[in-house]
One Martini backbone bead per residue (centre of mass of N, CA, C, O) as a GRO file, in nm:
protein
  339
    1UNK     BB    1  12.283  10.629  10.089
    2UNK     BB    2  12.101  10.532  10.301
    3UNK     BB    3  12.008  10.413  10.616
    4UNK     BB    4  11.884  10.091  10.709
    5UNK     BB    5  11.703   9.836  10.779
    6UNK     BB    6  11.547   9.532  10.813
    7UNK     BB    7  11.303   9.691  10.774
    8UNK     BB    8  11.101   9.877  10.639
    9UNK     BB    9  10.878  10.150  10.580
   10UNK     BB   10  10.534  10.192  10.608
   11UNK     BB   11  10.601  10.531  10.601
   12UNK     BB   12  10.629  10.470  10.323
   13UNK     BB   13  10.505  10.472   9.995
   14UNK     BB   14  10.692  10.175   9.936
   15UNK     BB   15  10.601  10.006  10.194
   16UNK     BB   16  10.310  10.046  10.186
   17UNK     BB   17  10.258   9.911   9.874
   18UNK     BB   18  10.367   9.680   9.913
   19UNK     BB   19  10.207   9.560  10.166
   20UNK     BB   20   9.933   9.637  10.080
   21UNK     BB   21   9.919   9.702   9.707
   22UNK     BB   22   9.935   9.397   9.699
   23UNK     BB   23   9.840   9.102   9.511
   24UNK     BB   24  10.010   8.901   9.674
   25UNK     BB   25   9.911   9.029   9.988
   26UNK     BB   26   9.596   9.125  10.003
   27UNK     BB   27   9.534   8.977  10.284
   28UNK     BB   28   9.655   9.212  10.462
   29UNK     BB   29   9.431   9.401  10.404
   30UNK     BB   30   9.190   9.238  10.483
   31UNK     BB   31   9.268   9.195  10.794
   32UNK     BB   32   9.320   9.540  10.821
   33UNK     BB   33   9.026   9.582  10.804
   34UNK     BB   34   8.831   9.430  10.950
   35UNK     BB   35   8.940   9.508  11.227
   36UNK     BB   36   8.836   9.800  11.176
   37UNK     BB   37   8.577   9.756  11.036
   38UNK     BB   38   8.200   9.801  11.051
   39UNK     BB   39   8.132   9.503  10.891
   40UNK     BB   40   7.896   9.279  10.817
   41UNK     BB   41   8.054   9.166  10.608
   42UNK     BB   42   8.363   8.996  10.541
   43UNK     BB   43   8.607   9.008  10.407
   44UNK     BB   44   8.754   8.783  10.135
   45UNK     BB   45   8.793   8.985   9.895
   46UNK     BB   46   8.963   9.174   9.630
   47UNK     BB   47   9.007   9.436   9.424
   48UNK     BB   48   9.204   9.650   9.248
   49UNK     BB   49   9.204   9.994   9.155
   50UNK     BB   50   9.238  10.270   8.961
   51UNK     BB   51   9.414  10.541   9.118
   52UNK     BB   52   9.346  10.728   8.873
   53UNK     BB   53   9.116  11.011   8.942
   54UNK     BB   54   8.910  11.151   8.706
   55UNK     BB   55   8.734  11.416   8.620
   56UNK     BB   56   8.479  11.532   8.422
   57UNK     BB   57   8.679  11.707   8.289
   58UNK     BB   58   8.968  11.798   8.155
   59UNK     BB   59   9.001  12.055   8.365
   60UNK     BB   60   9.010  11.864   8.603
   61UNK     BB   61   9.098  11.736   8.867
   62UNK     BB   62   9.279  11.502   9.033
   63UNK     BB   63   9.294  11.175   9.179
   64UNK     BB   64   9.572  10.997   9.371
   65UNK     BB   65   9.585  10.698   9.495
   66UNK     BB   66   9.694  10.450   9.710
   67UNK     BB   67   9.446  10.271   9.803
   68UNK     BB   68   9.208  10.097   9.559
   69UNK     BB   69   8.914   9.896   9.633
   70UNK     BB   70   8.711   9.577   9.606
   71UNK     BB   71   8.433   9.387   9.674
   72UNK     BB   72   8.216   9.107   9.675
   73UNK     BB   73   8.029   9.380   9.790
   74UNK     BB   74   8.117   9.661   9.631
   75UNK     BB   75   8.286   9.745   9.846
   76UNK     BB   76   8.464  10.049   9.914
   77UNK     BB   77   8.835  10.124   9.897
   78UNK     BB   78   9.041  10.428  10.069
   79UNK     BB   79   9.377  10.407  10.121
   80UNK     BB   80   9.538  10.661  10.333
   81UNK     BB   81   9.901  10.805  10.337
   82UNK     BB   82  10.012  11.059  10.597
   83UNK     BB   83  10.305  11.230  10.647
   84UNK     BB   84  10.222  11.480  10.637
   85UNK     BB   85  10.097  11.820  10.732
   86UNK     BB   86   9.752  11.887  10.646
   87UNK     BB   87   9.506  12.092  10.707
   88UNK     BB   88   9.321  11.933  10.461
   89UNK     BB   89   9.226  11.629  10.522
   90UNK     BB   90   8.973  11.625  10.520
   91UNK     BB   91   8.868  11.736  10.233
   92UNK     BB   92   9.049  11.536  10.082
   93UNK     BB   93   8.823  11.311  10.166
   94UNK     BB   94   8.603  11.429   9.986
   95UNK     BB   95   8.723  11.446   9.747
   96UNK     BB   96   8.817  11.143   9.687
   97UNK     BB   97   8.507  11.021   9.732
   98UNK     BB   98   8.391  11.176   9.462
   99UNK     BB   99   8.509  10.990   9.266
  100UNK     BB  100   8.402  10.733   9.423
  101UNK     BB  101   8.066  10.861   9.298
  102UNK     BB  102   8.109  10.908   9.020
  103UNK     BB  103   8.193  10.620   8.915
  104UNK     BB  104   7.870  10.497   8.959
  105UNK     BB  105   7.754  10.633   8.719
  106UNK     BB  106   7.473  10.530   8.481
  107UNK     BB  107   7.380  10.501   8.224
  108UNK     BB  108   7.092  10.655   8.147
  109UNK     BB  109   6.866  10.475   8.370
  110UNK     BB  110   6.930  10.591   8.706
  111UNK     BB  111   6.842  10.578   9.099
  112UNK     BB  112   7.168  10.638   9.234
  113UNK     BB  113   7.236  10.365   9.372
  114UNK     BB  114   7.514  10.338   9.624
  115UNK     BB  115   7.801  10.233   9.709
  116UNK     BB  116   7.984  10.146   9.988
  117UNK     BB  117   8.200  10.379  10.137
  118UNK     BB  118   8.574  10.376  10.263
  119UNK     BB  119   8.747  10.574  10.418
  120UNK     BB  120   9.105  10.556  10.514
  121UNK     BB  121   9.310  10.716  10.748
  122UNK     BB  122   9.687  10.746  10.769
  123UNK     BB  123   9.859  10.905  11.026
  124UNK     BB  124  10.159  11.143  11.097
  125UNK     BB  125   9.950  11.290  11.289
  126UNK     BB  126   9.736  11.523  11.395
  127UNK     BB  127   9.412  11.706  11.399
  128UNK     BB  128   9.520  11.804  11.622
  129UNK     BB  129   9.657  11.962  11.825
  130UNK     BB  130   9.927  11.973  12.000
  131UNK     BB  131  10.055  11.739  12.209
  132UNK     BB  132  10.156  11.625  12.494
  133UNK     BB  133  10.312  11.327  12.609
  134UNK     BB  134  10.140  11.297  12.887
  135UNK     BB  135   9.853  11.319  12.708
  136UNK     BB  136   9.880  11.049  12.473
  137UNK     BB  137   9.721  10.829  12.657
  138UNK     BB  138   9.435  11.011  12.681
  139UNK     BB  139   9.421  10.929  12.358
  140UNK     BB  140   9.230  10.882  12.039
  141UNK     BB  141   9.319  10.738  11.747
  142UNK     BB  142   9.034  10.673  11.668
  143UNK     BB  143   8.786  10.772  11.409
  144UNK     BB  144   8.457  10.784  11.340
  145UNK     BB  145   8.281  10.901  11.027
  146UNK     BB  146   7.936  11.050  10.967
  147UNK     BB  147   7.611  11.096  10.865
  148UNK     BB  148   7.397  11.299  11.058
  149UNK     BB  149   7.157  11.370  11.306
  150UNK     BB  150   7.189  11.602  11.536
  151UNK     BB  151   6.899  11.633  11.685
  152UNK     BB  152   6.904  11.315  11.706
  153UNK     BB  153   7.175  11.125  11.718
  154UNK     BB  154   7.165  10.974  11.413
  155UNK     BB  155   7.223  10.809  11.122
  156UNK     BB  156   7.160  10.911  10.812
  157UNK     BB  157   7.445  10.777  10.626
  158UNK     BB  158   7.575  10.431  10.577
  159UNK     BB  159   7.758  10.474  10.301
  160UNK     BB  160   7.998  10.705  10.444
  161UNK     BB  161   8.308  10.624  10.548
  162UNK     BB  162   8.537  10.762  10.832
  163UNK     BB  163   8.887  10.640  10.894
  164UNK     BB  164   9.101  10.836  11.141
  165UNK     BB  165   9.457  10.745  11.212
  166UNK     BB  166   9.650  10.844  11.498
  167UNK     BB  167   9.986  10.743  11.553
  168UNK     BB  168  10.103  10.937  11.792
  169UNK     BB  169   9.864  10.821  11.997
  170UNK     BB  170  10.006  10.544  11.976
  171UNK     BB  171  10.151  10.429  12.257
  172UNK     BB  172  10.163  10.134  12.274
  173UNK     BB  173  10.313   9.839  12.356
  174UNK     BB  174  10.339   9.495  12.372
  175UNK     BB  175  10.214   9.456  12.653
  176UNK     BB  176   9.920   9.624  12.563
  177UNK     BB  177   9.797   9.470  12.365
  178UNK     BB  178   9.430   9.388  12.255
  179UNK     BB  179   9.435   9.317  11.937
  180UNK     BB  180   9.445   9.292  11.602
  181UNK     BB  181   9.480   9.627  11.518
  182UNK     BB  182   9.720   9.681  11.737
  183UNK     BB  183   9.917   9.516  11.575
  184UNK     BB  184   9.897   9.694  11.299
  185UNK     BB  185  10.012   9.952  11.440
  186UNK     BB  186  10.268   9.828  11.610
  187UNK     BB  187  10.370   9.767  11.280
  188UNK     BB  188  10.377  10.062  11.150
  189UNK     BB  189  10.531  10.213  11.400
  190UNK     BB  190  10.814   9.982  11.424
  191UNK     BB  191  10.931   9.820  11.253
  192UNK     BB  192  11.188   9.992  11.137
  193UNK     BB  193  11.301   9.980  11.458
  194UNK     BB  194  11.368   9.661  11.398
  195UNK     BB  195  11.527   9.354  11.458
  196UNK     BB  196  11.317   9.180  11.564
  197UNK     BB  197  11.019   9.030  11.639
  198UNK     BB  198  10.795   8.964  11.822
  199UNK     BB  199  10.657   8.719  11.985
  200UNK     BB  200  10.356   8.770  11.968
  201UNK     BB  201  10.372   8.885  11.665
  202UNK     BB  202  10.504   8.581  11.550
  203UNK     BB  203  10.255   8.416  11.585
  204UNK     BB  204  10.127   8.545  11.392
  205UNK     BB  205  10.041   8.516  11.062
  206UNK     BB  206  10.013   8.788  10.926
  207UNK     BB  207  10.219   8.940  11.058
  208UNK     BB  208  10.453   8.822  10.979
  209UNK     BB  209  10.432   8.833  10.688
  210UNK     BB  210  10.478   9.126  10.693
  211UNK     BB  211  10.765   9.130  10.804
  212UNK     BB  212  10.874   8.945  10.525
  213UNK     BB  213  10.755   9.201  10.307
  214UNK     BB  214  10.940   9.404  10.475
  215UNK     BB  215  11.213   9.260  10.411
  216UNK     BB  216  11.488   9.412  10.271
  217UNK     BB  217  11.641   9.136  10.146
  218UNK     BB  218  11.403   9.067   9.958
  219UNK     BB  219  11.461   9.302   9.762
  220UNK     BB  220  11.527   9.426   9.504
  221UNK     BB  221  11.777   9.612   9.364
  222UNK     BB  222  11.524   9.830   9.256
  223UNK     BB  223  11.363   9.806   9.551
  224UNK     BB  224  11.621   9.921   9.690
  225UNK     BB  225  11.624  10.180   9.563
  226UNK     BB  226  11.331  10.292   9.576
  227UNK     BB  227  11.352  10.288   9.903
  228UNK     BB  228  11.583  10.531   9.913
  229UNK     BB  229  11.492  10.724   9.831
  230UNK     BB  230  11.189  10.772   9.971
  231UNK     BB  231  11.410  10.792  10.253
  232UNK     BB  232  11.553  11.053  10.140
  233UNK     BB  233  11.290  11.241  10.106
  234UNK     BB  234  11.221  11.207  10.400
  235UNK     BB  235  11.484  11.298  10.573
  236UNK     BB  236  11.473  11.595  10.429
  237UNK     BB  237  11.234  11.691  10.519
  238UNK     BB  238  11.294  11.708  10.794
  239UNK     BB  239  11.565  11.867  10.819
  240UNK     BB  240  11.414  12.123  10.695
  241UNK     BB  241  11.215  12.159  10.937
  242UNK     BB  242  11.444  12.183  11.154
  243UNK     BB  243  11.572  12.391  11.053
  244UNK     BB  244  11.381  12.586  11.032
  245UNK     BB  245  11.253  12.606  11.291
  246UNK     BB  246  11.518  12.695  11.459
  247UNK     BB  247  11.509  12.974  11.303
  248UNK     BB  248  11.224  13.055  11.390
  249UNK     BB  249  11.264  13.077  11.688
  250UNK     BB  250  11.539  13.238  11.699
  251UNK     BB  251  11.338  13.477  11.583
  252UNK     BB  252  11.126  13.470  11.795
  253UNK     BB  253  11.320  13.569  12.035
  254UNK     BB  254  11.442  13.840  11.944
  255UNK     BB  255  11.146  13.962  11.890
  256UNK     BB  256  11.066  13.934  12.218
  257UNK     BB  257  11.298  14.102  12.358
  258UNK     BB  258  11.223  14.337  12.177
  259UNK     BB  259  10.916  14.389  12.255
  260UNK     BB  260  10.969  14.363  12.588
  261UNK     BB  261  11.135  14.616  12.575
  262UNK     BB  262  10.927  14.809  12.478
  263UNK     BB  263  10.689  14.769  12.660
  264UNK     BB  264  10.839  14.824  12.922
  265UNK     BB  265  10.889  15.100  12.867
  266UNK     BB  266  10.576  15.207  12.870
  267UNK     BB  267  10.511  15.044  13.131
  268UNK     BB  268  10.711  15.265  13.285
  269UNK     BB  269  10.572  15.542  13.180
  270UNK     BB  270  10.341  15.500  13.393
  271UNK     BB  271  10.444  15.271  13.652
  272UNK     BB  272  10.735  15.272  13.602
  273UNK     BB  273  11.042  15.178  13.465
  274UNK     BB  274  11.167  14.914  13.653
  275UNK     BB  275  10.902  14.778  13.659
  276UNK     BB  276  10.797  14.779  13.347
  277UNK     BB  277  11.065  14.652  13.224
  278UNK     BB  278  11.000  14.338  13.410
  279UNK     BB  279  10.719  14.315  13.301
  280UNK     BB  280  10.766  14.344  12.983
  281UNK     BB  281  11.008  14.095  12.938
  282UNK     BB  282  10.831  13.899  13.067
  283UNK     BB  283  10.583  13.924  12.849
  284UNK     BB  284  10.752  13.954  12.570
  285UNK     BB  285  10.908  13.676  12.623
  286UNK     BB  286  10.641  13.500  12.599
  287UNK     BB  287  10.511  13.582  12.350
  288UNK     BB  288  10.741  13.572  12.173
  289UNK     BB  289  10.802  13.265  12.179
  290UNK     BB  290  10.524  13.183  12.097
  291UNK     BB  291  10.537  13.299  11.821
  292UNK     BB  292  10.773  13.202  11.754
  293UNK     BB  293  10.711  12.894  11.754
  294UNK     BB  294  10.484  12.936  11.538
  295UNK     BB  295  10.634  13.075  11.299
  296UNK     BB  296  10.867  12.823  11.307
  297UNK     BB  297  10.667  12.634  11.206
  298UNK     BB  298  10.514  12.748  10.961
  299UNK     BB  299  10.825  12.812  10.818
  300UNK     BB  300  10.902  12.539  10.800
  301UNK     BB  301  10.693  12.308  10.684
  302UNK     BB  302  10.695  12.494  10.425
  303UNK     BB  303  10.967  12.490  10.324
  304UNK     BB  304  11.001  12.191  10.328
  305UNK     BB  305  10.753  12.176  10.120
  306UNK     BB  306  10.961  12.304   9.872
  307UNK     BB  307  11.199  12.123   9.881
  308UNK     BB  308  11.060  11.876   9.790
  309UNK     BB  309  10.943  12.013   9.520
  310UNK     BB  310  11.222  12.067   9.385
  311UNK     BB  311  11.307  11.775   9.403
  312UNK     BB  312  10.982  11.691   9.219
  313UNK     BB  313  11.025  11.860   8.922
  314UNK     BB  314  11.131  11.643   8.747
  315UNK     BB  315  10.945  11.349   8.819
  316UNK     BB  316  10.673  11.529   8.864
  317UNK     BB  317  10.373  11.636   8.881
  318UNK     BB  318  10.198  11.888   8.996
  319UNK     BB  319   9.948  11.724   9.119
  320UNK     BB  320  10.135  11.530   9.289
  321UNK     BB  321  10.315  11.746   9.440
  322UNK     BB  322  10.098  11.839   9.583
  323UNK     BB  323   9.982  11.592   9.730
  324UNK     BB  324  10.239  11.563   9.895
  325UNK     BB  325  10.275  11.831  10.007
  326UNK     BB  326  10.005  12.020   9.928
  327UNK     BB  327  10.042  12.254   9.758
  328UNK     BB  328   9.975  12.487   9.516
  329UNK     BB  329  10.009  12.453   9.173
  330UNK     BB  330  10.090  12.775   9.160
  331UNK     BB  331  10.346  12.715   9.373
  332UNK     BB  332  10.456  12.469   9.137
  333UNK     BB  333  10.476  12.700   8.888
  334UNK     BB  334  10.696  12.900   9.004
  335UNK     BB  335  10.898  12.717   9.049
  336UNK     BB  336  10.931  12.633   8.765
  337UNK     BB  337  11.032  12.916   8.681
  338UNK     BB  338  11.287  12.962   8.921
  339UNK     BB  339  11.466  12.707   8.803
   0.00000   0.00000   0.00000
């Protein structure tokens, strides 16, 4: 089994839903939704509801949420924790709260009038291009979706509401926290990498607790294997991204200074040969790098999330395989034909 720290990682599945998704310590689920939430009356109690969310018909897709629950003010939550990049996670948000919206409507007689919604995506990526790190805290980790009137430029439907939070871009030390948003994201994000809690945040009661609900030594040895499993699943994932990556460099290098070398020679025959050639060479260089670097980036990923996929053949269904990959159903019944 891998080695762990003395906390678990609040981004794994396992780390997120025992500290979030635990009826037994939902206090702090609802610490760090008020913090987060632009909501009239605070959080008092949750109610945790059924995760798997079926389509209107037998062969509608469904959708597997990892934390859903409700307030004694019937306002409702959808936490998603998303460790992989994944291109359409904006779609993937709309599509989840279809379900619970879908859910609302009631037999009989019905006036349509349905509870706020608020999705809360919690992300290990950025959703723009990446950027660089001198540029990382020049940016928002925070963003909050409405309903807009574009023309007026004021909330057209303020029943639903998507609260996206990229922790790539929260950058900030424990001498920088400015909120208690920000001991909860300081804590998500650096938990796993600690061995004793920070003085600051040690003084706070919620984030304690939830430092406490996050020691290793506190899980059951069930508990303790399901959570090396996770972690396992987890840097399988990065390591063949990672081999992945560097195959495609060095593959978009040797391609750039194939390209390079034959531009240079055309515009060599135009322009001069030697002028040409070292003109053709550095533009090609560049050029073949850039792609090269996109294309071992976009093909190290894909390869990353099959060999995840092959790996969770046995264990899970394709529904649920898909949405932990991205990969496509159709993708991941391939796999199971070639296995």
């Amino acid at each position: 089994m891998c080695m762990v720290g003395k906390y678990i990682d609040p981004f794994t599945d396992f780390g997120f839903k025992r500290i979030f998704g635990n009826e037994k310590h939902k206090n702090l689920l609802i610490s760090f939704l008020n913090d987060l939430l632009d909501i009239e009356n605070p959080i008092v109690d949750l109610e945790y509801k059924n995760l798997e969310k079926l389509g209107i018909n037998i062969t509608d897709r469904k959708a597997v949420l990892d934390v859903y629950c409700k307030d004694s003010k019937d306002n409702r939550f959808i936490v998603e924790l998303q460790r992989a990049k994944q291109t359409f996670f904006k779609d993937r948000s709309l599509y989840y709260t279809s379900f619970v919206i879908q859910e609302q409507a009631e037999k009989g007689d019905w006036n349509y009038q349905l509870d706020p919604i608020y999705f809360v995506g919690i992300l290990e990526f950025s959703l723009d291009k990446e950027i660089k790190k001198e540029q990382e805290k020049n940016k928002k980790y925070l963003t909050k979706v409405k309903l807009c009137d574009v023309e007026e430029n004021k909330v057209f439907y303020d029943k639903l509401t998507y609260y996206y939070i990229e922790i790539p871009k929260f950058t900030k030390d424990e001498k920088e926290l400015k909120n208690h948003l920000e001991y909860w994201l300081y804590f998500m994000k650096n938990a796993a990498k600690l061995d004793n809690i920070p003085k600051k945040l040690e003084e706070d009661k919620e984030i304690k607790e939830a430092f406490d609900v996050a020691s290793f030594l506190a899980l059951s040895e069930d508990e303790k294997f399901a959570y090396q499993i996770d972690m396992k699943m987890r840097n399988d994932y990065k390591n063949t991204l990672d081999t992945a990556l560097q195959e495609g460099i060095k593959e978009g290098l040797q391609k750039g200074i194939k390209e390079g070398l034959q531009k240079g020679k055309e515009e060599g025959l135009k322009q001069g040969l030697e002028k040409g050639l070292q003109k053709g060479k550095e533009e090609g260089l560049k050029q073949g790098l850039e792609k090269g670097l996109q294309k071992g980036k976009e093909e190290g990923e894909r390869q990353a999330k099959i060999e995840i996929a092959k790996n969770l053949l046995d264990v899970l269904d394709n529904e649920t395989i898909s949405q932990k990959t991205g990969l496509s159903i159709k993708e991941i019944e391939n796999l199971r034909i070639k296995k």
